[in-house]
MIMIVO-55349 format. One record per residue (C-alpha): residue number from 1; residue in three letters; x, y, z. Coordinates in pm, 1 decimal. Example, Ala and Ser with C-alpha at 12.3 -4.5 7.8 and 13.67 -1.06 7.14 Angstrom:
MIMIVO-55349
+-----+---------+----------+----------+----------+
! num ! residuo !        u !        v !        w !
+-----+---------+----------+----------+----------+
!   1 !     ALA !   1230.0 !   -450.0 !    780.0 !
!   2 !     SER !   1367.0 !   -106.0 !    714.0 !
+-----+---------+----------+----------+----------+
This chain:
MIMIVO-55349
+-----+---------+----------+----------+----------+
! num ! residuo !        u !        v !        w !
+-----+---------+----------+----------+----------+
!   1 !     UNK !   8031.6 !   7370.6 !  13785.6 !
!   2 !     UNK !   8070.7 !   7663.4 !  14029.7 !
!   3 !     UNK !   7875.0 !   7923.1 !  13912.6 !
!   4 !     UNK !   8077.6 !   8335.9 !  13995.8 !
!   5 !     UNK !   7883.3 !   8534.1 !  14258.8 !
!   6 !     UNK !   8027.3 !   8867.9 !  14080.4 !
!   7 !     UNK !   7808.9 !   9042.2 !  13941.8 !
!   8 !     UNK !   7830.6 !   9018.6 !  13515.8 !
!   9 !     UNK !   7866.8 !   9396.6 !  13491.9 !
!  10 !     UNK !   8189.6 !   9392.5 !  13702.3 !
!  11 !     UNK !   8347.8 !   9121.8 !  13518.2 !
!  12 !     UNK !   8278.7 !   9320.8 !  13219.9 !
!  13 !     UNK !   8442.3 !   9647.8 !  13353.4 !
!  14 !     UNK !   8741.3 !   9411.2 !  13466.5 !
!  15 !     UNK !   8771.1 !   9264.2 !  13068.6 !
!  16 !     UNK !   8782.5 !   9658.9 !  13022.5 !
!  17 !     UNK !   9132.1 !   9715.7 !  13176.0 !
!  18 !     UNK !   9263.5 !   9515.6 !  12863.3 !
!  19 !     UNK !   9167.4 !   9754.0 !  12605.7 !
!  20 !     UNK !   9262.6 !  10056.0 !  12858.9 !
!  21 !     UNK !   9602.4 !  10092.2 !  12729.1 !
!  22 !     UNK !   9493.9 !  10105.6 !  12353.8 !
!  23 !     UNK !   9176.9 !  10352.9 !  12477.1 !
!  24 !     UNK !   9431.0 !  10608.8 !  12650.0 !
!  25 !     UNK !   9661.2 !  10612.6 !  12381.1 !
!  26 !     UNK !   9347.6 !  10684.3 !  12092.4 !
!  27 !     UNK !   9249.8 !  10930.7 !  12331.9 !
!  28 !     UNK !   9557.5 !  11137.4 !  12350.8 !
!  29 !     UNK !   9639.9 !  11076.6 !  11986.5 !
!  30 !     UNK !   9333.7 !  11113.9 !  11828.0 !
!  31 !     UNK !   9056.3 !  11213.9 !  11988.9 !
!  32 !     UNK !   9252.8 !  11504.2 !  12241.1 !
!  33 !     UNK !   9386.9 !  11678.6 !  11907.8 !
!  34 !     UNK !   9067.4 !  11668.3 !  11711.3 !
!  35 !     UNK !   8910.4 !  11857.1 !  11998.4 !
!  36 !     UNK !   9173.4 !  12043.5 !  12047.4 !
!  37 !     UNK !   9158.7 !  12152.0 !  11666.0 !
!  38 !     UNK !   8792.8 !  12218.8 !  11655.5 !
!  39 !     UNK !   8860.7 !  12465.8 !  11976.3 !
!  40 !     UNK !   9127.2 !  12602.5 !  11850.4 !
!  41 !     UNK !   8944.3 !  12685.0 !  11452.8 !
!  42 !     UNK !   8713.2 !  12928.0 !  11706.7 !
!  43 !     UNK !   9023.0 !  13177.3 !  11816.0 !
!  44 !     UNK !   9273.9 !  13382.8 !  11602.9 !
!  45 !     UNK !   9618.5 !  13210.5 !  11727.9 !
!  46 !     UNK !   9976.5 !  13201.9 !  11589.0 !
!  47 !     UNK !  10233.6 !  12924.6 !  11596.3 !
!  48 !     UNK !  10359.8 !  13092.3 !  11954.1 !
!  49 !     UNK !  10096.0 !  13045.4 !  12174.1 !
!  50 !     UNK !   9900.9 !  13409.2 !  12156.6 !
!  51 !     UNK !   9526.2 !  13350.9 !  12130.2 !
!  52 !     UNK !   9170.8 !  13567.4 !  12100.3 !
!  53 !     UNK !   8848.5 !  13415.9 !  12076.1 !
!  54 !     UNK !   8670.2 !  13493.6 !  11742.2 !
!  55 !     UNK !   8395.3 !  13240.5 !  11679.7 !
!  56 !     UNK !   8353.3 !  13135.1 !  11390.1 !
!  57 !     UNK !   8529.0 !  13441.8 !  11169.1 !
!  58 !     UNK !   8767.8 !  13183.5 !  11061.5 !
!  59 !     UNK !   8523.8 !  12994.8 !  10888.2 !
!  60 !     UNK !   8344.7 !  13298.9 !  10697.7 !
!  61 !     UNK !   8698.6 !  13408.6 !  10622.3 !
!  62 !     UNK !   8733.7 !  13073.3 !  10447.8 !
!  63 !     UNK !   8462.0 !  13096.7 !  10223.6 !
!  64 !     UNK !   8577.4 !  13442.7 !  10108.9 !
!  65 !     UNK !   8966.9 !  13286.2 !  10053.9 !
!  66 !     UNK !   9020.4 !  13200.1 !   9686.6 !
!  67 !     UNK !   9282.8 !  13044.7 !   9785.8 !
!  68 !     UNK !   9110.1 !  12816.8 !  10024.5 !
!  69 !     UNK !   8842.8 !  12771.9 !   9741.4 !
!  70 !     UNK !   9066.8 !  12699.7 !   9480.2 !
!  71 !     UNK !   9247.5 !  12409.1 !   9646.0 !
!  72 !     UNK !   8946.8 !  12250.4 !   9737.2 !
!  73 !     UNK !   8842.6 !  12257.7 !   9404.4 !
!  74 !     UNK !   9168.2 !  12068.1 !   9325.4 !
!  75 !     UNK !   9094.4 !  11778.5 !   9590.8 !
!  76 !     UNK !   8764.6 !  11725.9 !   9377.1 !
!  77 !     UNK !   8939.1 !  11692.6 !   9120.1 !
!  78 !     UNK !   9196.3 !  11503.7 !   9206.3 !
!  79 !     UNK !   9008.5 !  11253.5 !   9361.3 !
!  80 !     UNK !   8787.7 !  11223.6 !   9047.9 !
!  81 !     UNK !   9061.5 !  11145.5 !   8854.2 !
!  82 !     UNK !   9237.8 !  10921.2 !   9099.3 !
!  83 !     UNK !   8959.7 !  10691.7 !   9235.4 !
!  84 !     UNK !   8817.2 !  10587.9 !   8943.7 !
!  85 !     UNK !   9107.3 !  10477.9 !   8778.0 !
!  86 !     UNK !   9247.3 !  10360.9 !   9093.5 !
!  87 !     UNK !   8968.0 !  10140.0 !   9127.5 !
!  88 !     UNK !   8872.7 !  10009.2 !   8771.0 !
!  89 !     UNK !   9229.6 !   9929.9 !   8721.6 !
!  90 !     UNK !   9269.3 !   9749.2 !   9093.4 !
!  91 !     UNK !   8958.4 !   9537.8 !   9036.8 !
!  92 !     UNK !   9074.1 !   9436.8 !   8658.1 !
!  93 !     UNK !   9424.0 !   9341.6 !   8766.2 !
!  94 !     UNK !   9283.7 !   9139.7 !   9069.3 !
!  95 !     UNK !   9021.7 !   8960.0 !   8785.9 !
!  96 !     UNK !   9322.9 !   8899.1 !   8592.3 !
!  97 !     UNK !   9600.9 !   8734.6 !   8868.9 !
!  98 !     UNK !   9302.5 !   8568.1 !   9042.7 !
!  99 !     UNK !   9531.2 !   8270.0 !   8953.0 !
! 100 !     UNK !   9750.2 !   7984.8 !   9090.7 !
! 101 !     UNK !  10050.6 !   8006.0 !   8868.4 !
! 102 !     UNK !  10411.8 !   8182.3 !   8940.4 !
! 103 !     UNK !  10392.6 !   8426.1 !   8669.0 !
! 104 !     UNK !  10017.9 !   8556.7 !   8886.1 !
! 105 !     UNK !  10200.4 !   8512.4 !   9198.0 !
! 106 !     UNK !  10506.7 !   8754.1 !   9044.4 !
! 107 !     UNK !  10302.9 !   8999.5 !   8926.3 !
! 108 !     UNK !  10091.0 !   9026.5 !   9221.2 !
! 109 !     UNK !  10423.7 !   9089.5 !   9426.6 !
! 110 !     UNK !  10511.5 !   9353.7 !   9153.3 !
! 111 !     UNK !  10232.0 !   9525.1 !   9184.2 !
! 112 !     UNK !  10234.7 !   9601.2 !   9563.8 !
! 113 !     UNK !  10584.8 !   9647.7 !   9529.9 !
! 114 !     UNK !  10569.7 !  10027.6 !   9414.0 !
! 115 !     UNK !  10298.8 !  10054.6 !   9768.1 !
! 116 !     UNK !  10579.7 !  10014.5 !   9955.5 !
! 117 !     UNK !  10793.0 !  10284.5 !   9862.9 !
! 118 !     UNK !  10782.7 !  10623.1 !  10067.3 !
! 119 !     UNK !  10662.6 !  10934.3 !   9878.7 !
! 120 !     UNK !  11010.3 !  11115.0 !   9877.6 !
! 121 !     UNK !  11126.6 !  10761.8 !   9715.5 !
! 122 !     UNK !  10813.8 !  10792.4 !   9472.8 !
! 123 !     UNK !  10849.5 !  11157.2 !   9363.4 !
! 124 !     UNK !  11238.8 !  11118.2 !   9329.4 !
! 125 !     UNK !  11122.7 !  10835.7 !   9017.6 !
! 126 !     UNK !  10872.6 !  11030.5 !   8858.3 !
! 127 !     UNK !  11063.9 !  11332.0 !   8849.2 !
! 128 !     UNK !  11327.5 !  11149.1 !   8622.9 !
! 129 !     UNK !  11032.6 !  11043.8 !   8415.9 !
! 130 !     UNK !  10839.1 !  11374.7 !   8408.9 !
! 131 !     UNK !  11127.3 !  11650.6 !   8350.0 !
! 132 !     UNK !  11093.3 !  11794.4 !   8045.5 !
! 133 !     UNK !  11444.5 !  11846.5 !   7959.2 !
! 134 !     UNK !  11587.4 !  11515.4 !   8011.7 !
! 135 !     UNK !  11355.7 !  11284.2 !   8156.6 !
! 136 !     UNK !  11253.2 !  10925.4 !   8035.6 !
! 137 !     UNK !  10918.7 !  11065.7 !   7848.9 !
! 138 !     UNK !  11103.1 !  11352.9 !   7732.9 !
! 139 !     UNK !  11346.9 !  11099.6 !   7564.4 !
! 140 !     UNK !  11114.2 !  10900.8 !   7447.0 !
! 141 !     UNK !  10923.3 !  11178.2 !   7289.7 !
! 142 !     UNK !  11222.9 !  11342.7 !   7100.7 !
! 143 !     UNK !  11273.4 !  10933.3 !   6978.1 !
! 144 !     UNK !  10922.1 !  10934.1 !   6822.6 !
! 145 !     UNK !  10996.1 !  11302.4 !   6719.3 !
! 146 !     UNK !  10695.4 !  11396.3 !   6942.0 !
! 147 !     UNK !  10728.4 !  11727.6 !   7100.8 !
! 148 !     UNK !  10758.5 !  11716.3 !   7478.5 !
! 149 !     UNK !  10508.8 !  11794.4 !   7726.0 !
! 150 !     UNK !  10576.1 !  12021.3 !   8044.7 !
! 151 !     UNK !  10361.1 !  11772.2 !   8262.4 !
! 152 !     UNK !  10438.7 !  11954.9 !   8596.2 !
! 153 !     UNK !  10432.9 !  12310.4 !   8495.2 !
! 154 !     UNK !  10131.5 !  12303.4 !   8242.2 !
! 155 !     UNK !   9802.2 !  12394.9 !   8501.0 !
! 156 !     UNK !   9636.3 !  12167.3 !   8267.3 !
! 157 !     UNK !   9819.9 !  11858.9 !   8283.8 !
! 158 !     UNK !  10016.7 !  11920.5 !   8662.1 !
! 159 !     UNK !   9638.9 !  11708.0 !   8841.3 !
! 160 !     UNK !   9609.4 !  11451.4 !   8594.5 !
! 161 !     UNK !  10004.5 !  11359.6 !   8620.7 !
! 162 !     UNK !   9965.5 !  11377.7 !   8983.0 !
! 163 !     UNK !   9669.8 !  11146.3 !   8955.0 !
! 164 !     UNK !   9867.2 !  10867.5 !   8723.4 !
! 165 !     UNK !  10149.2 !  10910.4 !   8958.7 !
! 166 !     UNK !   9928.9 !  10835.7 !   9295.3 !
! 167 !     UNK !   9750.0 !  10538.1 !   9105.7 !
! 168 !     UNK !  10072.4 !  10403.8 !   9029.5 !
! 169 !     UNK !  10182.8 !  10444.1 !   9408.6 !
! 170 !     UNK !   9846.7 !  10279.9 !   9504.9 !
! 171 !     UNK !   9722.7 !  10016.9 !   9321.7 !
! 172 !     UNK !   9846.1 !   9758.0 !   9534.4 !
! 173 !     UNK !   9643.8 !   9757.0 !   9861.0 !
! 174 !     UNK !   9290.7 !   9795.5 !   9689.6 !
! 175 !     UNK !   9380.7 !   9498.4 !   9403.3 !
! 176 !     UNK !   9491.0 !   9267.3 !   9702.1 !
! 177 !     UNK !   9202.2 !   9368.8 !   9879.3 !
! 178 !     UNK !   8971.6 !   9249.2 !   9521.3 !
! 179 !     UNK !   9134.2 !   8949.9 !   9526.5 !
! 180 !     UNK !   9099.7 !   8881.3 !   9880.2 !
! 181 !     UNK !   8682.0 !   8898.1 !   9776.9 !
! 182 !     UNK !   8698.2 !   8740.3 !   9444.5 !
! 183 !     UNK !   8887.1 !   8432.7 !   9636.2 !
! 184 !     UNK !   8575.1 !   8428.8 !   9884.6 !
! 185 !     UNK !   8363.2 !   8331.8 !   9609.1 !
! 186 !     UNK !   8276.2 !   7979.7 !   9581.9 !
! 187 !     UNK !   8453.8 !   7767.0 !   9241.7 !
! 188 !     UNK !   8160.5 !   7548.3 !   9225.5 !
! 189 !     UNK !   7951.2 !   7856.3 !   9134.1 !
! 190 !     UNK !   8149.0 !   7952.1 !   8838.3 !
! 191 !     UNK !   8170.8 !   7539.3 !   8739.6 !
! 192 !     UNK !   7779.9 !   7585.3 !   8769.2 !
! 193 !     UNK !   7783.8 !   7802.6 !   8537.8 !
! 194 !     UNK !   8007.5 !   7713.7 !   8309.3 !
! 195 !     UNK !   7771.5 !   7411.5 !   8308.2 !
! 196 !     UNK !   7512.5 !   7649.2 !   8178.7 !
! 197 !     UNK !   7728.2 !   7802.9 !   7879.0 !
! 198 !     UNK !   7703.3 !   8110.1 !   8009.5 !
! 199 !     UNK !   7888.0 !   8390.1 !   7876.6 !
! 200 !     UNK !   8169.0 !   8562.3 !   8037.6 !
! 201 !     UNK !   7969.7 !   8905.8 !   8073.1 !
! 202 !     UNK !   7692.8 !   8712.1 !   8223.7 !
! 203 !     UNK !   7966.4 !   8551.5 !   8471.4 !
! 204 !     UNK !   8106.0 !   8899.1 !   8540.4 !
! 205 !     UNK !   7787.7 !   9052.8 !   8580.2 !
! 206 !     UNK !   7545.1 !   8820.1 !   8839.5 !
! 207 !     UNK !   7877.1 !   8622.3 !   9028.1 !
! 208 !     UNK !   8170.2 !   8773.5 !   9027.9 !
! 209 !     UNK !   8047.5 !   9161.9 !   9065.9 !
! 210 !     UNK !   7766.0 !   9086.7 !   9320.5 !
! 211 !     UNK !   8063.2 !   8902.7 !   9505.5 !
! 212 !     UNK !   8264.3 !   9156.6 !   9512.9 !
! 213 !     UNK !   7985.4 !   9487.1 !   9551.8 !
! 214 !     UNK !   8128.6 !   9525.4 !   9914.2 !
! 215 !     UNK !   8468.1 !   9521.7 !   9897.3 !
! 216 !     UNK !   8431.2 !   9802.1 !   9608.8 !
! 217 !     UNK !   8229.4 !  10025.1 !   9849.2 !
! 218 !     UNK !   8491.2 !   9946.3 !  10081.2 !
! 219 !     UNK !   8767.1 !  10066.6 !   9846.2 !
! 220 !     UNK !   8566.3 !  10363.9 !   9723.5 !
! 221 !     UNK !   8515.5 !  10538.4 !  10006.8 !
! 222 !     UNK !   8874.0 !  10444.2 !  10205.8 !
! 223 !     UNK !   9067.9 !  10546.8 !   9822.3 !
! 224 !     UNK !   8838.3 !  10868.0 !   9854.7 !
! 225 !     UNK !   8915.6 !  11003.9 !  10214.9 !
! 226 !     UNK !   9274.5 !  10890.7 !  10125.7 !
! 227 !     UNK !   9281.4 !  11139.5 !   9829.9 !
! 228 !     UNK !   9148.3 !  11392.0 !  10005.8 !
! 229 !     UNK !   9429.5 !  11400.5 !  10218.1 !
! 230 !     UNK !   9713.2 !  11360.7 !   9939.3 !
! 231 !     UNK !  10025.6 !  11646.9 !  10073.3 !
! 232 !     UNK !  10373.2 !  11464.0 !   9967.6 !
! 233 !     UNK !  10325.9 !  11470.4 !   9555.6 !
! 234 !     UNK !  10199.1 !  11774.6 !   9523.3 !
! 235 !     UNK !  10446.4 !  11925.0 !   9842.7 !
! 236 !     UNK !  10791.6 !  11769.3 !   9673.1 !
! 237 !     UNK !  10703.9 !  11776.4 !   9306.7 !
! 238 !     UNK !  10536.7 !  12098.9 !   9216.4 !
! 239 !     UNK !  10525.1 !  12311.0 !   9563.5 !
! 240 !     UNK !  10151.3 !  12357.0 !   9495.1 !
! 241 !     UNK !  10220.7 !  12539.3 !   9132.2 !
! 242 !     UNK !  10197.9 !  12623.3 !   8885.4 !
! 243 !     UNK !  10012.5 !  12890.8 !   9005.4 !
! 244 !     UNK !   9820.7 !  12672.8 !   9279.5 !
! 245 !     UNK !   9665.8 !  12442.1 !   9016.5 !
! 246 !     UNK !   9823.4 !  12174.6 !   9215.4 !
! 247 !     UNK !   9761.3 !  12300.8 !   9571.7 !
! 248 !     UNK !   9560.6 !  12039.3 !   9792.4 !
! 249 !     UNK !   9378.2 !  12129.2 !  10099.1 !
! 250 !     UNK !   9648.7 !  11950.6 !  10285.4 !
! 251 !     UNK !   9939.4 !  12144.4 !  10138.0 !
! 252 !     UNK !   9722.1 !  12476.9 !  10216.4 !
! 253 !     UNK !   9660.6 !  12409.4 !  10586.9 !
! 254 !     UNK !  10042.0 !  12337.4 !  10579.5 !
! 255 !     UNK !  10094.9 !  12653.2 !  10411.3 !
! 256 !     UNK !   9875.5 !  12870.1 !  10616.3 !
! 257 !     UNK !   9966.3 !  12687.9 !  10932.3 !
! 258 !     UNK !  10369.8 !  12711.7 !  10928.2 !
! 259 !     UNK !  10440.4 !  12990.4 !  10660.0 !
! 260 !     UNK !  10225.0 !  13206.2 !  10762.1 !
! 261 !     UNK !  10210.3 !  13125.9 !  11127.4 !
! 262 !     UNK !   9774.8 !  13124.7 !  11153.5 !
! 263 !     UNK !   9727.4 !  12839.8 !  11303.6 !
! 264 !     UNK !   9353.8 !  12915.7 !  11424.0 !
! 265 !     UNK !   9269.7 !  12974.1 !  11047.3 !
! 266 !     UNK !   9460.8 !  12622.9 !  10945.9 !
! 267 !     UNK !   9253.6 !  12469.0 !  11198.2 !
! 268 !     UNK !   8966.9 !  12606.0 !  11058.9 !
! 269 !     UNK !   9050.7 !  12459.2 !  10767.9 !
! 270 !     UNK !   9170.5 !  12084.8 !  10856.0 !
! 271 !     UNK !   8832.8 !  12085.5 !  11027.1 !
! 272 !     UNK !   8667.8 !  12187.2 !  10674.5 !
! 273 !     UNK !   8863.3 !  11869.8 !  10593.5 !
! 274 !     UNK !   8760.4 !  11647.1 !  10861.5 !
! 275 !     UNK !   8392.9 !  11740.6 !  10766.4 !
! 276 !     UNK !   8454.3 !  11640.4 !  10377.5 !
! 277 !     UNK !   8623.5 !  11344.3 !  10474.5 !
! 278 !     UNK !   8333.0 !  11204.1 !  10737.8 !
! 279 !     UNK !   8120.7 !  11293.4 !  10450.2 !
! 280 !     UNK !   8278.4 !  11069.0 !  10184.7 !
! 281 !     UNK !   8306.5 !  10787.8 !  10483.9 !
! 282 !     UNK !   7916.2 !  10810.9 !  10587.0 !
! 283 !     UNK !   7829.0 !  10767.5 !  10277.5 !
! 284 !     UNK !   7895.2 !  10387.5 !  10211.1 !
! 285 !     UNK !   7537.0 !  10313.2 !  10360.6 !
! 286 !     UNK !   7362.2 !  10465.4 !  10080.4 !
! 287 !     UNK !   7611.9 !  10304.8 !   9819.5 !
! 288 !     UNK !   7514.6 !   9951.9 !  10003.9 !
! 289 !     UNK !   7143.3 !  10078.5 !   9917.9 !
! 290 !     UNK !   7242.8 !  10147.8 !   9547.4 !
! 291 !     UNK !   7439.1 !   9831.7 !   9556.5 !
! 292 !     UNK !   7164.4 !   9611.1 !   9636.5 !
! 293 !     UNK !   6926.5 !   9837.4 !   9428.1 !
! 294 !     UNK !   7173.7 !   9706.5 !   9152.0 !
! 295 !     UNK !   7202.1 !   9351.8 !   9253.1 !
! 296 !     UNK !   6824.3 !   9327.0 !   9225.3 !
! 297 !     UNK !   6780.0 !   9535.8 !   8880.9 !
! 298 !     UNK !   7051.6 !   9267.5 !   8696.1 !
! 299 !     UNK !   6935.6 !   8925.9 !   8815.7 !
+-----+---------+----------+----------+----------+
């Protein structure tokens, strides 16, 4: 066999030129314009070009914004409400159509069906449900002679509805993503222990949740930088009210960016968001350490 007198560096270079049109196209979408942002969160600039460097003002500014502050503090929230649920109720409906009938197969499919839909589709159906003068709840209350709740104008209730809403939007992707894992796991480890009478709990606890430990991390941390970055519900249902108890961080760098025309201090911002976001991403390694900290504490 003829051996190639190139040297293996320049063949490897060459195998390069195949991934050069994906490269240049990351490059100008994504990496150009996060470099671009992180200059431009260092000069006072509005949406017409004019620009004066100014360090890192923007950022003190930000910290002095309740504004700023207080939709942050909503993202928090929101994602604590929406994760959790999101993820308990992804991983219990994956445990529960992790079967081979049609009625699993149906339900599966109308699950993911709502993931499909845009978000001006999804807000148009929960507005119908959610208005308090003639909306399905609203019905439904006045039929169980219930008084009806204001669910997107109360600044108590406006996060939680937006959380039910976004769980409902997105519990497809992570419960085919459980049941992608809980298929991985070998049958004739659950046949062993059926062998061995053991209880369901036990089942759940040293097969099927070990089996499945790093596709949760997985869905953690991608349904948490998702969250982070919700704009359409809170944008088309409740324009950030009432009172910005539903403004996200999203909807304020929108805000700041092309109402008010600062488009230094909205990049300022997003990049406060980047930074949150890369946090909740780099954190996975240290739930893998917790994970396995866990595996090891319940066998």
């Amino acid at each position: 066999m003829a051996v190639s007198s190139q040297p293996y560096s320049l063949k490897g270079w060459r195998n390069l030129l195949f991934a050069l049109p994906f490269l240049s196209i990351y490059l100008w979408l994504l990496v150009y314009p996060l470099l671009a942002g992180m200059r431009l969160s260092l000069y006072r600039a509005n949406l017409f070009g004019g620009e004066h460097f100014i360090a890192f003002e923007n950022y003190i500014r930000l910290f002095r914004d309740r504004t700023f502050l207080q939709a942050l503090v909503n993202s928090l929230l929101f994602v604590a409400l929406s994760v959790p649920l999101l993820v308990v109720l992804a991983l219990c409906l994956a445990l529960a159509l992790n079967r081979a009938d049609r009625f699993s197969a149906f339900m599966r499919s109308a699950v993911f069906a709502s993931s499909v839909l845009s978000v001006t589709v999804l807000t148009l159906i929960w507005r119908q449900i959610l208005v308090p003068d003639g909306g399905f709840l609203a019905h439904l209350s006045h039929a169980l002679h219930l008084k009806s709740l204001p669910y997107l104008s109360d600044q108590n209730l406006v996060l939680p509805s937006l959380a039910i809403i976004t769980v409902w939007w997105s519990l497809g992707l992570p419960m085919m993503l459980f049941l992608s894992a809980l298929q991985q796991i070998p049958r004739s480890v659950y046949e062993a222990a059926a062998l061995d009478r053991a209880t369901p709990w036990s089942i759940f606890r040293r097969i099927t949740l070990p089996g499945v430990t790093s596709t949760l991390i997985l869905v953690t941390a991608y349904e948490c930088a998702l969250q982070f970055q919700v704009f359409g519900q809170p944008q088309l249902l409740t324009q950030g009210g009432p009172n910005g108890a539903s403004r996200s961080l999203v909807l304020y760098i929108y805000e700041t960016g092309f109402n008010h025309w600062d488009m230094g201090y909205a990049a300022a911002a997003s990049q406060m968001l980047f930074a949150l976001v890369l946090t909740v991403v780099m954190v996975p390694p240290v739930w893998r350490w917790l994970a396995e900290q866990f595996r090891r504490r319940w066998r």
